[in-house]
OpenMM code with the backbone's topology and positions (N, CA, C; nanometers):
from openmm import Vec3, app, unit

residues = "UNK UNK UNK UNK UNK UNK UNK UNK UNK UNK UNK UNK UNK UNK UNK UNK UNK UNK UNK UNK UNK UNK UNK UNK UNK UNK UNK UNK UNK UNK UNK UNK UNK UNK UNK UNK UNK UNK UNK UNK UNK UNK UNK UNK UNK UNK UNK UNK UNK UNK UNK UNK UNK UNK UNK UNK UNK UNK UNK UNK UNK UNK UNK UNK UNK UNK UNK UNK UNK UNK UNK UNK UNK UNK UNK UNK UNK UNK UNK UNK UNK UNK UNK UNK UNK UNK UNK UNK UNK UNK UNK UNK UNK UNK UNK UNK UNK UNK UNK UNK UNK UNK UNK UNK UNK UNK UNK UNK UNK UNK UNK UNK UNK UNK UNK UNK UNK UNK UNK UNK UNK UNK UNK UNK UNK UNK UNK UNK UNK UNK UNK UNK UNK UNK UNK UNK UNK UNK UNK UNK UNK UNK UNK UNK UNK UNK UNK UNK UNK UNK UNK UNK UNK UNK UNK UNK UNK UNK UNK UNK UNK UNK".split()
positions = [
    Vec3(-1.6363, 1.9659, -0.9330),
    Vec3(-1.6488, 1.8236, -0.9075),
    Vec3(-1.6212, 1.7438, -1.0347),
    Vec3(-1.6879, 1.7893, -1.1804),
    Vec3(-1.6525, 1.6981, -1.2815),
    Vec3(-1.5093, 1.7233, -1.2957),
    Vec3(-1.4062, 1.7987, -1.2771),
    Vec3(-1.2725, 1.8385, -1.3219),
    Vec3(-1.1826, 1.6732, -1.2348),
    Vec3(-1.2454, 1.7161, -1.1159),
    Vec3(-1.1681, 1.6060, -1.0349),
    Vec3(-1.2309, 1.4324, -1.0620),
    Vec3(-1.3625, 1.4562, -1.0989),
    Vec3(-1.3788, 1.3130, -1.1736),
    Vec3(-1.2759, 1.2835, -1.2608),
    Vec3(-1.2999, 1.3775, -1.3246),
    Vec3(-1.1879, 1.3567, -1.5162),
    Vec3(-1.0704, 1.2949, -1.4542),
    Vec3(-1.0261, 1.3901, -1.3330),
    Vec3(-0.8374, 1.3778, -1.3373),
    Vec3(-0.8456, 1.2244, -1.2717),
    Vec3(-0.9525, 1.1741, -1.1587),
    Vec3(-0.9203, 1.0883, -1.1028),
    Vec3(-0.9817, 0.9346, -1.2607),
    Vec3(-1.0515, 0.9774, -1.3137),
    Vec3(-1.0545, 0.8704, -1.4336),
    Vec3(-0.9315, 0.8599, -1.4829),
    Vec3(-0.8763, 0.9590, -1.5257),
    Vec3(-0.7414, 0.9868, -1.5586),
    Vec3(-0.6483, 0.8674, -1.5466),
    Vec3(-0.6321, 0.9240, -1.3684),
    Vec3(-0.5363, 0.8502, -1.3086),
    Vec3(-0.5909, 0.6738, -1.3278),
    Vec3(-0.7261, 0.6638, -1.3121),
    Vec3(-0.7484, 0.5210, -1.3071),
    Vec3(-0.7068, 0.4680, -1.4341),
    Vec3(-0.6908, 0.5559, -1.5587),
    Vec3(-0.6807, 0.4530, -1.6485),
    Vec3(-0.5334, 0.4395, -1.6620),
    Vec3(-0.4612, 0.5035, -1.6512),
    Vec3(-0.3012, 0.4649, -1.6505),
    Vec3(-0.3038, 0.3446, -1.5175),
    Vec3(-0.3380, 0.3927, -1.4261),
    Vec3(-0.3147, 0.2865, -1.3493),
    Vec3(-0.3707, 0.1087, -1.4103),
    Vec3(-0.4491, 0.1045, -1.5003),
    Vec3(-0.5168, 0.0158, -1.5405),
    Vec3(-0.4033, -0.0066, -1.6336),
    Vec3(-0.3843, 0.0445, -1.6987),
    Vec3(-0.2831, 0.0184, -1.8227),
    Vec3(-0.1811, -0.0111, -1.7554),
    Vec3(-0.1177, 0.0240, -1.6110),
    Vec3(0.0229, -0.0319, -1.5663),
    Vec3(-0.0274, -0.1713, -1.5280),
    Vec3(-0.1388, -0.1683, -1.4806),
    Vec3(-0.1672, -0.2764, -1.4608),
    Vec3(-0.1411, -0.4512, -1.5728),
    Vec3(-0.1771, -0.3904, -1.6567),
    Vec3(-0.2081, -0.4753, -1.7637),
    Vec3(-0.0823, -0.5267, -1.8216),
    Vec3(0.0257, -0.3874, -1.8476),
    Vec3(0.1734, -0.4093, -1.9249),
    Vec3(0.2591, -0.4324, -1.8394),
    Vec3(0.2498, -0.4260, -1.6971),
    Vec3(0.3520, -0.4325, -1.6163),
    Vec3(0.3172, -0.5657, -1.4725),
    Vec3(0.4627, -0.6430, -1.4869),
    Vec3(0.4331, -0.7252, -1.3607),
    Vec3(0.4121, -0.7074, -1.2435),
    Vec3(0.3055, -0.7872, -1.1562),
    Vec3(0.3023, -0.7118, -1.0467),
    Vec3(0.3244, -0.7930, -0.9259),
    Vec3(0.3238, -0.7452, -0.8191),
    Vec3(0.4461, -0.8601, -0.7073),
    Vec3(0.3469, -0.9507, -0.6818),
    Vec3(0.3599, -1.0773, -0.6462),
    Vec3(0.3118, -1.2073, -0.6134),
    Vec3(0.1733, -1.1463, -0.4882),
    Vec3(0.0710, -1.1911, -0.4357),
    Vec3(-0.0377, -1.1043, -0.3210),
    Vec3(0.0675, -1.1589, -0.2055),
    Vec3(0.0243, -1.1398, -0.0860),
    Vec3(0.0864, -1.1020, 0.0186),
    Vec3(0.0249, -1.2012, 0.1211),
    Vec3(0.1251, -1.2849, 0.1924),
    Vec3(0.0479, -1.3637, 0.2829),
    Vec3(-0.0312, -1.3074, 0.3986),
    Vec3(-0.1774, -1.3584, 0.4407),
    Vec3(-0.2315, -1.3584, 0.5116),
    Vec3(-0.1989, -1.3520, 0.6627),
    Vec3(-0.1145, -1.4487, 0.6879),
    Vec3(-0.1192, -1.5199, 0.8466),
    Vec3(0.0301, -1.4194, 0.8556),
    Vec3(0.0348, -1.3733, 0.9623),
    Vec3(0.1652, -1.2997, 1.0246),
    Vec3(0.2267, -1.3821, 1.1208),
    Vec3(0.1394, -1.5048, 1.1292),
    Vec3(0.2234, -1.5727, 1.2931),
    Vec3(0.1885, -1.7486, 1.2557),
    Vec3(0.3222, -1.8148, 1.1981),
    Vec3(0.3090, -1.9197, 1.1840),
    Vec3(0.2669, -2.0361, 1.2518),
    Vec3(0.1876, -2.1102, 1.2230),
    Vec3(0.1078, -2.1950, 1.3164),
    Vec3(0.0377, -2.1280, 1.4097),
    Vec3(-0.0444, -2.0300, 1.3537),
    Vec3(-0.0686, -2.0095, 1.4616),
    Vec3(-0.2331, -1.9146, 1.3680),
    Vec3(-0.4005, -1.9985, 1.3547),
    Vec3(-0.4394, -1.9248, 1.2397),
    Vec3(-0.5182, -1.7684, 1.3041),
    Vec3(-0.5544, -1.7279, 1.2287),
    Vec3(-0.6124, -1.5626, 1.2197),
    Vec3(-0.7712, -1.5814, 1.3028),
    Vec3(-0.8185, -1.7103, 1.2624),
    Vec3(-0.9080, -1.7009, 1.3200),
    Vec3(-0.8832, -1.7762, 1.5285),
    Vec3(-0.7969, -1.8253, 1.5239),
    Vec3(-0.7224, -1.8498, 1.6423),
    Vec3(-0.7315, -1.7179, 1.7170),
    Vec3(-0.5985, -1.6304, 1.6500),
    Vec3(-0.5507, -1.5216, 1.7396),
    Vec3(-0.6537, -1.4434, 1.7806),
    Vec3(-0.7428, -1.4657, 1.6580),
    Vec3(-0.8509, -1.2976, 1.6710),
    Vec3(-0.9628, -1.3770, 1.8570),
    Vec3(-0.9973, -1.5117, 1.8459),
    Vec3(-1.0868, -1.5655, 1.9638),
    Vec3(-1.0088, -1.5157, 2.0317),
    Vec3(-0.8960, -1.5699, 2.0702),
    Vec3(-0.8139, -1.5579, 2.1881),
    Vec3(-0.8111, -1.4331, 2.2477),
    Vec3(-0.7949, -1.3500, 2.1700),
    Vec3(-0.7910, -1.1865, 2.1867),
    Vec3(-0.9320, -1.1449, 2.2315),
    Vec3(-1.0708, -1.1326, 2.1470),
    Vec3(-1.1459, -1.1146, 2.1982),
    Vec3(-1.1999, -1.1474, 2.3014),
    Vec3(-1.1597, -1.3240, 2.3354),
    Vec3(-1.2362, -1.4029, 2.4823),
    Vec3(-1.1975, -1.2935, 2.5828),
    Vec3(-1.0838, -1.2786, 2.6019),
    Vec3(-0.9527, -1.2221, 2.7082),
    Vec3(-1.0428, -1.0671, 2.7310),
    Vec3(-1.0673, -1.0274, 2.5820),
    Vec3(-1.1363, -0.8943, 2.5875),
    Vec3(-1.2749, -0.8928, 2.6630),
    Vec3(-1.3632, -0.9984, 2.6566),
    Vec3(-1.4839, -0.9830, 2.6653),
    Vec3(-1.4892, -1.0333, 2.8372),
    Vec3(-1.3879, -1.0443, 2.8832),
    Vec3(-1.4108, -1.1050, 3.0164),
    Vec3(-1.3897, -0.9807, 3.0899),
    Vec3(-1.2998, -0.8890, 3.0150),
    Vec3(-1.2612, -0.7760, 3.0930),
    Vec3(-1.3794, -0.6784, 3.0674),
    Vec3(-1.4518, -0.6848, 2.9786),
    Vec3(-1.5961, -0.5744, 2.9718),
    Vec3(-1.6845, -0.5752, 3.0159),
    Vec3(-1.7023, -0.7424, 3.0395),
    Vec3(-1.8388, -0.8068, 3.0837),
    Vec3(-1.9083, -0.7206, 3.1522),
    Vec3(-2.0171, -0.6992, 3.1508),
    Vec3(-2.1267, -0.6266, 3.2149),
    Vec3(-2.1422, -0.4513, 3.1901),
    Vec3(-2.0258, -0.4443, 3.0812),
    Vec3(-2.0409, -0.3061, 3.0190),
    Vec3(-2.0352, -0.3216, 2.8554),
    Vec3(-2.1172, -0.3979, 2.7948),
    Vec3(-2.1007, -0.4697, 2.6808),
    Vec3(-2.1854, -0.3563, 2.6079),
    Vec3(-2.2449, -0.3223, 2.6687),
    Vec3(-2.3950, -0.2127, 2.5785),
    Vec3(-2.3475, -0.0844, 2.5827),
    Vec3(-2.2458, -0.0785, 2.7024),
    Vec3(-2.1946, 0.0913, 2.7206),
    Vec3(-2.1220, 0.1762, 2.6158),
    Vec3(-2.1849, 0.2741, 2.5721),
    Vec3(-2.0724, 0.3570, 2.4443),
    Vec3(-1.9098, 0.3189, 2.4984),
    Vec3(-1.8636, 0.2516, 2.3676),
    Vec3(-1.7170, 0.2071, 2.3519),
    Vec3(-1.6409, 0.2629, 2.4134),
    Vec3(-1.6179, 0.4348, 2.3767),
    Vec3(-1.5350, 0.5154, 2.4769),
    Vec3(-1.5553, 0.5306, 2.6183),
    Vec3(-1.6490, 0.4659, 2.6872),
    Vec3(-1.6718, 0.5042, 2.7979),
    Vec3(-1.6193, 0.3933, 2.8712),
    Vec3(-1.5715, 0.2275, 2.7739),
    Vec3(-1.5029, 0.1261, 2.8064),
    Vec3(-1.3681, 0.1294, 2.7308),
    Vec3(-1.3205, 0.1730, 2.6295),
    Vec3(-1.2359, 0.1767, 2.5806),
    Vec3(-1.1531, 0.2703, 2.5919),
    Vec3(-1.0303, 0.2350, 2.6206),
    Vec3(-0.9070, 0.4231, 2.6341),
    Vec3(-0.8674, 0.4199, 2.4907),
    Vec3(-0.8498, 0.5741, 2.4170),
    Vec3(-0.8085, 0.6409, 2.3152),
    Vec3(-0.8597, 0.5634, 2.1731),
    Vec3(-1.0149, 0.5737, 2.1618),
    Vec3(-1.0652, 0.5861, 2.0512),
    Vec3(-1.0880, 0.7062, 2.0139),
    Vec3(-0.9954, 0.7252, 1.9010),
    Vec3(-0.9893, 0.8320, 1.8481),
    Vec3(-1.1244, 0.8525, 1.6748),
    Vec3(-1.1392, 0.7748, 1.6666),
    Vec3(-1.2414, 0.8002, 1.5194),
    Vec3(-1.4330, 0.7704, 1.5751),
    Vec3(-1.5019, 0.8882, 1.5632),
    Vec3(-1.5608, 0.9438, 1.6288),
    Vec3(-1.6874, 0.8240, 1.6357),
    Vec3(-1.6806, 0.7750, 1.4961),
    Vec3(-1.8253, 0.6646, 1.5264),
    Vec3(-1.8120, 0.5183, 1.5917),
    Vec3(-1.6708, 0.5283, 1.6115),
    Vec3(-1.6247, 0.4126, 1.6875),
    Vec3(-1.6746, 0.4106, 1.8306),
    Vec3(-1.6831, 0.5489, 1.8843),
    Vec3(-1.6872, 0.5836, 2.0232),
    Vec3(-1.8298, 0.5826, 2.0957),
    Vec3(-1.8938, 0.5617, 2.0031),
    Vec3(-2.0872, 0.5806, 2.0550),
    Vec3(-2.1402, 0.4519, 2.0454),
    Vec3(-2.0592, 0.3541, 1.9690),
    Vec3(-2.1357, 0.2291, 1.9070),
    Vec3(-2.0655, 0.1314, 2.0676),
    Vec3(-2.2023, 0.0563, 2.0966),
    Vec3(-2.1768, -0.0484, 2.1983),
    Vec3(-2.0157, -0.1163, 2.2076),
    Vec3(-1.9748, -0.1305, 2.3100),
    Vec3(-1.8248, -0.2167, 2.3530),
    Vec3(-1.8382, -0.3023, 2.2540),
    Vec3(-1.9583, -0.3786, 2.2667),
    Vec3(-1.9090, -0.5165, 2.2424),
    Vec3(-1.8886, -0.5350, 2.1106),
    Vec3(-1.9999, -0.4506, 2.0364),
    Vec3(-2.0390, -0.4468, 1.8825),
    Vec3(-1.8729, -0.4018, 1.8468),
    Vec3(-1.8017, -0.3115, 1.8995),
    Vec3(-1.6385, -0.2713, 1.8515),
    Vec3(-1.5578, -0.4187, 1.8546),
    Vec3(-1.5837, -0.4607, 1.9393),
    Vec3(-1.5159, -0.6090, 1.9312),
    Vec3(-1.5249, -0.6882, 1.7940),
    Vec3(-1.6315, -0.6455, 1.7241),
    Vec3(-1.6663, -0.7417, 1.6026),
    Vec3(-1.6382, -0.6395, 1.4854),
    Vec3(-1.6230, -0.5010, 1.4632),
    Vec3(-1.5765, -0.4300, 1.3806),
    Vec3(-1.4616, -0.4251, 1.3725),
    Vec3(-1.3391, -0.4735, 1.5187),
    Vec3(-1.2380, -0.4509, 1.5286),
    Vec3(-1.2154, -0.6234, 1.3856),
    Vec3(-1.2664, -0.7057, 1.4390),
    Vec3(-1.2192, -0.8482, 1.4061),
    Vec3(-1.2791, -0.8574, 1.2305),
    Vec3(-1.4026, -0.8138, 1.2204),
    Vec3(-1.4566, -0.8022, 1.0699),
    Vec3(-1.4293, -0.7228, 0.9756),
    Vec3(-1.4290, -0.5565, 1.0519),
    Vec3(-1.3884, -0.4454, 0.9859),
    Vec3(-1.2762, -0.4319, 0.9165),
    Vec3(-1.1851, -0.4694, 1.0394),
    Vec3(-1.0116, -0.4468, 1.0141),
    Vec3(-0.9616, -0.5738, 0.9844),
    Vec3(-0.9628, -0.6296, 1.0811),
    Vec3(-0.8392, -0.7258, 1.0757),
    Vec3(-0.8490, -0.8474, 0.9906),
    Vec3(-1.0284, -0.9205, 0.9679),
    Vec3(-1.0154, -0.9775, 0.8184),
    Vec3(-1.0139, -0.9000, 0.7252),
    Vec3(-1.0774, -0.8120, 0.7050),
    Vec3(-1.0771, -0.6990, 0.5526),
    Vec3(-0.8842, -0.6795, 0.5200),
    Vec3(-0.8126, -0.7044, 0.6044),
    Vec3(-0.6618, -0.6633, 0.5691),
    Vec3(-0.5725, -0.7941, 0.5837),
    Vec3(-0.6756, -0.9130, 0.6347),
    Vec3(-0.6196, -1.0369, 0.6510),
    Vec3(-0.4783, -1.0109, 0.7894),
    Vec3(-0.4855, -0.9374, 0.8710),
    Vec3(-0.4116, -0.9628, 0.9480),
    Vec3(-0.4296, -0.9904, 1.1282),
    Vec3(-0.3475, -1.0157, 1.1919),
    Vec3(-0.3988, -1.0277, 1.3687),
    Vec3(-0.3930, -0.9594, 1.3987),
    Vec3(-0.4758, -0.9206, 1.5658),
    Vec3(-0.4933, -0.7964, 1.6196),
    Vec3(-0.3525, -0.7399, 1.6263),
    Vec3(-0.2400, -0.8119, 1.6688),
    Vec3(-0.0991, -0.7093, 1.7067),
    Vec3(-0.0717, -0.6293, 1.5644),
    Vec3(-0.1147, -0.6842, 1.4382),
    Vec3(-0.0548, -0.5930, 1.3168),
    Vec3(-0.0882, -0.4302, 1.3770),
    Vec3(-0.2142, -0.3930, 1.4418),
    Vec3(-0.2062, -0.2084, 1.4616),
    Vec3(-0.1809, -0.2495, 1.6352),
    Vec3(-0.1980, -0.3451, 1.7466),
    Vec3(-0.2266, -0.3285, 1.8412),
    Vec3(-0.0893, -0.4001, 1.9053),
    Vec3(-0.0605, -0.3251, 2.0668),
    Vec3(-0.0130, -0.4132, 2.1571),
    Vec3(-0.1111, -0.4590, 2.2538),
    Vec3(-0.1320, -0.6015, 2.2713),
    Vec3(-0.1999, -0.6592, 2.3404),
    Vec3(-0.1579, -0.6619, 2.5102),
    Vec3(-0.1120, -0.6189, 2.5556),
    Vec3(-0.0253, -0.5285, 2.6720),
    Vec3(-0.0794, -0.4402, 2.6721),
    Vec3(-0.0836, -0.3378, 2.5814),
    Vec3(-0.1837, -0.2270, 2.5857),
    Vec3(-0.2433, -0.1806, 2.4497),
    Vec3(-0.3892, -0.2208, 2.4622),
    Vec3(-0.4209, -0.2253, 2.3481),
    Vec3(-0.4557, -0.0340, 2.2851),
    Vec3(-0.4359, 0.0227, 2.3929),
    Vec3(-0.4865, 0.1503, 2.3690),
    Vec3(-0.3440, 0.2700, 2.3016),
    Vec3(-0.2501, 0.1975, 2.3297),
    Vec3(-0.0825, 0.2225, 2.2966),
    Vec3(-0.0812, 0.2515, 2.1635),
    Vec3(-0.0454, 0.4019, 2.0961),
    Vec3(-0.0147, 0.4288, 1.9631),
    Vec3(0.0663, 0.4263, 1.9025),
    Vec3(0.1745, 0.3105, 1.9637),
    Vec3(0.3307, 0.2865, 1.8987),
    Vec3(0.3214, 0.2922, 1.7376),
    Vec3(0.2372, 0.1809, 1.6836),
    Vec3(0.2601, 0.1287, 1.5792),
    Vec3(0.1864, 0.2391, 1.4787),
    Vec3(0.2533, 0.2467, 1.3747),
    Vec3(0.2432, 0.3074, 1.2521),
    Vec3(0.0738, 0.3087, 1.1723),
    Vec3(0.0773, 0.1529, 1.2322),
    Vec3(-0.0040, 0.0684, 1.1122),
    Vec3(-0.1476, 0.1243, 1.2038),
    Vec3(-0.1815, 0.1627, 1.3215),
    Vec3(-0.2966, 0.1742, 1.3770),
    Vec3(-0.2900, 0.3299, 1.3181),
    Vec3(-0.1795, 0.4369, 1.3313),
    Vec3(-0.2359, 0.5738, 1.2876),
    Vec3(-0.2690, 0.5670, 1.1443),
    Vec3(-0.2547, 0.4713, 1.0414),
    Vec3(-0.2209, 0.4140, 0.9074),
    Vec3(-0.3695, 0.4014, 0.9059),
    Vec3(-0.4279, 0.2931, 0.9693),
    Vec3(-0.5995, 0.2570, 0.9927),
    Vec3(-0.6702, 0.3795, 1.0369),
    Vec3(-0.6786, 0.4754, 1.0877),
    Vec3(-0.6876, 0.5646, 1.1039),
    Vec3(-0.7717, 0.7055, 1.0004),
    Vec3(-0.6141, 0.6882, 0.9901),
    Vec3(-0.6116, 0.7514, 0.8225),
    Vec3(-0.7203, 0.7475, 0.7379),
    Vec3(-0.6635, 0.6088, 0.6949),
    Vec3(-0.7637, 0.5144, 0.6124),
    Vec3(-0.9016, 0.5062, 0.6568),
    Vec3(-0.9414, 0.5350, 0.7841),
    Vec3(-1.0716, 0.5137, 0.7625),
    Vec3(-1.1362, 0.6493, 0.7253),
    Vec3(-1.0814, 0.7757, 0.7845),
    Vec3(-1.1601, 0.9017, 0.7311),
    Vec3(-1.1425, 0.8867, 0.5959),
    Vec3(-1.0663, 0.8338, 0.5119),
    Vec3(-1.0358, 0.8075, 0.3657),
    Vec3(-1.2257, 0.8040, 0.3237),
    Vec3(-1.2363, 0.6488, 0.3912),
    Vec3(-1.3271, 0.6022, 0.3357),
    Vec3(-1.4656, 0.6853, 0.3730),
    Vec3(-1.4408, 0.7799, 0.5021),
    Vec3(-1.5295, 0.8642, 0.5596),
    Vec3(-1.6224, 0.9329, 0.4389),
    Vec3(-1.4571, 0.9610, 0.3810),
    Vec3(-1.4632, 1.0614, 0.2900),
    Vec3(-1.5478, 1.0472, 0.1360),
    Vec3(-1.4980, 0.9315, 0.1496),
    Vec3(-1.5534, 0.8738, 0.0138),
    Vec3(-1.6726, 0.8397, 0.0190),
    Vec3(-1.7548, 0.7361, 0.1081),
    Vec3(-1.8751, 0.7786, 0.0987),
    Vec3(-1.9687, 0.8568, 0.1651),
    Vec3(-1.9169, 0.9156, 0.2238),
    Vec3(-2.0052, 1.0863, 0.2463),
    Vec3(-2.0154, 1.1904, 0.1604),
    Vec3(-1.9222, 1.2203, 0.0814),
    Vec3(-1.8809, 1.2608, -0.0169),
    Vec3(-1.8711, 1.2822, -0.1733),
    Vec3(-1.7526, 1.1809, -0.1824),
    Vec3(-1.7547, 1.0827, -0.3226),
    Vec3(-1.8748, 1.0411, -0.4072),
    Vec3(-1.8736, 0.9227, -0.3124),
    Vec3(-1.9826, 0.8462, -0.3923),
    Vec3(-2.1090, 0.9084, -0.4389),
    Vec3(-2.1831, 0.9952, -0.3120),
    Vec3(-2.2874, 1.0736, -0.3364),
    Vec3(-2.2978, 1.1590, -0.4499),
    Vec3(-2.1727, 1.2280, -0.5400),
    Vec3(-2.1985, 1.3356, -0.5992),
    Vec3(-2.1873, 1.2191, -0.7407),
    Vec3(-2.1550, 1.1278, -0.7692),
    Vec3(-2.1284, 1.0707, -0.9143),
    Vec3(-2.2574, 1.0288, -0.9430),
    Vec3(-2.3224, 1.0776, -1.0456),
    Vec3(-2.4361, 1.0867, -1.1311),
    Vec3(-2.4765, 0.8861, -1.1720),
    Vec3(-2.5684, 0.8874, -1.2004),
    Vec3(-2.5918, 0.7161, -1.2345),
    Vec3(-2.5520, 0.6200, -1.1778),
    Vec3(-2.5160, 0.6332, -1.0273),
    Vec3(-2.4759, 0.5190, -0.9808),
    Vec3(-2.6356, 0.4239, -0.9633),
    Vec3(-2.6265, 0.2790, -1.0253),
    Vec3(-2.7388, 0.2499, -0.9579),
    Vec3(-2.8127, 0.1986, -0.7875),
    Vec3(-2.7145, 0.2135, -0.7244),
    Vec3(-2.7395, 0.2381, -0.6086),
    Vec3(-2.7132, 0.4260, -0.5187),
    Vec3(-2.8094, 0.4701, -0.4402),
    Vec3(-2.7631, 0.5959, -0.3890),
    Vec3(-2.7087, 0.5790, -0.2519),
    Vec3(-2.6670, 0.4155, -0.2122),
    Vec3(-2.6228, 0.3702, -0.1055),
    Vec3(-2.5011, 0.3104, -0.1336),
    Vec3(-2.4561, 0.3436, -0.2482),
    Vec3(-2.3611, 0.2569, -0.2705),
    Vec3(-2.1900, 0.2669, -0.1338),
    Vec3(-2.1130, 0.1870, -0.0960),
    Vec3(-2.0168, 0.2040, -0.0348),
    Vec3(-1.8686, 0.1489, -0.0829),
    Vec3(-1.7365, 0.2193, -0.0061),
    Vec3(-1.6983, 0.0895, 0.0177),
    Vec3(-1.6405, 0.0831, 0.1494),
    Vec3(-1.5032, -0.0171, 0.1212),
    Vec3(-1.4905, -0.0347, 0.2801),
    Vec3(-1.3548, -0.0723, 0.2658),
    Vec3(-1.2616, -0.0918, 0.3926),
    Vec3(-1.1213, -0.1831, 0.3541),
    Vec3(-1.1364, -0.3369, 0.2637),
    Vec3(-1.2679, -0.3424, 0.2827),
    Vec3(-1.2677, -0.5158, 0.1859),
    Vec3(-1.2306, -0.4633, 0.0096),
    Vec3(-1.2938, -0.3457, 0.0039),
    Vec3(-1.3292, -0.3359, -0.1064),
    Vec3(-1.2183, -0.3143, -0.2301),
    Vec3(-1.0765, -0.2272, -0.1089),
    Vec3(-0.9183, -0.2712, -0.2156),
    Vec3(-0.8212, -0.3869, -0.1256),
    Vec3(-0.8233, -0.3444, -0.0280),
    Vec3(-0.7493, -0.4629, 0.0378),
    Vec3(-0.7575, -0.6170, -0.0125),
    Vec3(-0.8973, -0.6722, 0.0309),
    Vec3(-0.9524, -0.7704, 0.0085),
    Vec3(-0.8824, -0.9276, 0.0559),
    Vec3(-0.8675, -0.8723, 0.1976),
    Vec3(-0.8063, -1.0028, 0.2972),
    Vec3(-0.6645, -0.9847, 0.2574),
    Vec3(-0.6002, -0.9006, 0.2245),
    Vec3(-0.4555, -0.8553, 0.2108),
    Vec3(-0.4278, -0.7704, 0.2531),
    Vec3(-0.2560, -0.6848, 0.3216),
    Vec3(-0.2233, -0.5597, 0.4288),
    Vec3(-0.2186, -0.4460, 0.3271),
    Vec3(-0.1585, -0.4945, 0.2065),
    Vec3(-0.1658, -0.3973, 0.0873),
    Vec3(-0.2878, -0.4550, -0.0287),
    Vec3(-0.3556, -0.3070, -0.0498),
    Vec3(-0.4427, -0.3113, -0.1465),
    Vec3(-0.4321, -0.4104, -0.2566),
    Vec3(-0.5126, -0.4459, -0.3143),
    Vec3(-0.4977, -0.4950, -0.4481),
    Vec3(-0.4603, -0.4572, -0.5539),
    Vec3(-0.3588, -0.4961, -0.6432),
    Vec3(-0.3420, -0.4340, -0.7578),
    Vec3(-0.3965, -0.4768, -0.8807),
    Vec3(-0.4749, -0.5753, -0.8572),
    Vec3(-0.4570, -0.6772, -1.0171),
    Vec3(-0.6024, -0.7070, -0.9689),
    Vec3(-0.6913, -0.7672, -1.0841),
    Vec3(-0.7792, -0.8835, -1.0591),
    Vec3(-0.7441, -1.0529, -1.0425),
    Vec3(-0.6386, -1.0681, -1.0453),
    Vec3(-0.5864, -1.1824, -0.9923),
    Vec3(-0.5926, -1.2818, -0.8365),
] * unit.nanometer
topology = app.Topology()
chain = topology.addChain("A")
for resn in residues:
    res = topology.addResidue(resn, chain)
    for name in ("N", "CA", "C"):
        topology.addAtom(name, app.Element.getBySymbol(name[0]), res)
C-alpha cells in the first residue's frame, strides 16, 4: 500500500508541476442546450418522471426502474434516484439529463457517456471503500469524495485551481 501511495504522490506532483508551467484549456461550458437552463431541463425531466412512478415512489428503484446496473442505486427508493440522478450526476458534471440519457428511453445504453458514469462511479466505489480508509492521518475517518469533488459543475475534471 505505501509503494502505491509513493507512485500515486509521484504522479500528483508532476501533474501539479504541469499544472503550474503549462497552459491549460479555457473550463468548459455548463449548459449543452442554448436557451434553454439546466435547472429547466433537469424539472421538466423529472415532473414527466414522477408522474410516471407515482405511487411507487418508496419502491426499491430497480423494481421501478429498467437496467440499473450499479448495485446501490437499485435498493435506494425511486424517488430518492430521481434526486441523485439530478444532484449526484448531472449538477456535479454541470450537464442535462440527455448528456448519459435518451429521454425516449431512458433505460437505453447507446451513449458512451452513461457506461463512462458508470465506470466512474465504481472509481469512486473504490476510492472510498478502499483508498481513503488505508491513508494514515486523515483527520476525518469519513472522509469522501464524489464527482463534485474533480469535476466540479464541469463534463471534464478540473485541472487548475482556477
Amino acid at each position: 500500500m505505501k509503494k502505491y501511495l509513493l507512485t500515486s504522490l509521484a504522479a500528483l506532483a508532476i501533474l501539479l508541476s504541469l499544472a503550474v508551467t503549462h497552459e491549460l484549456p479555457a473550463p468548459v461550458q455548463t449548459h449543452e442546450m442554448p436557451g434553454d437552463s439546466l435547472t429547466e431541463n433537469w424539472d421538466k425531466h423529472i415532473a414527466a418522471i414522477k408522474a410516471d412512478i407515482e405511487g411507487r415512489e418508496a419502491l426499491p428503484a430497480d423494481s421501478v426502474f429498467a437496467n440499473l446496473s450499479i448495485e446501490v442505486l437499485k435498493h435506494m427508493p425511486a424517488g430518492r434516484l430521481l434526486n441523485v440522478m439530478k444532484f449526484g450526476f448531472s449538477r456535479s458534471l454541470g450537464v442535462t439529463c440527455e448528456h448519459c440519457h435518451n429521454p425516449s428511453d431512458w433505460s437505453a445504453d447507446e451513449k458512451v457517456e452513461k457506461s463512462i458514469t458508470r465506470d466512474m462511479f465504481r472509481l469512486v466505489g473504490t476510492i472510498n471503500g478502499e483508498l481513503l480508509p488505508e491513508i494514515e492521518g486523515l483527520k476525518s475517518r469519513k472522509a469522501v469524495v464524489n464527482c463534485t469533488t474533480c469535476h466540479r459543475g464541469q463534463k471534464k475534471p478540473a485541472l487548475n485551481l482556477e
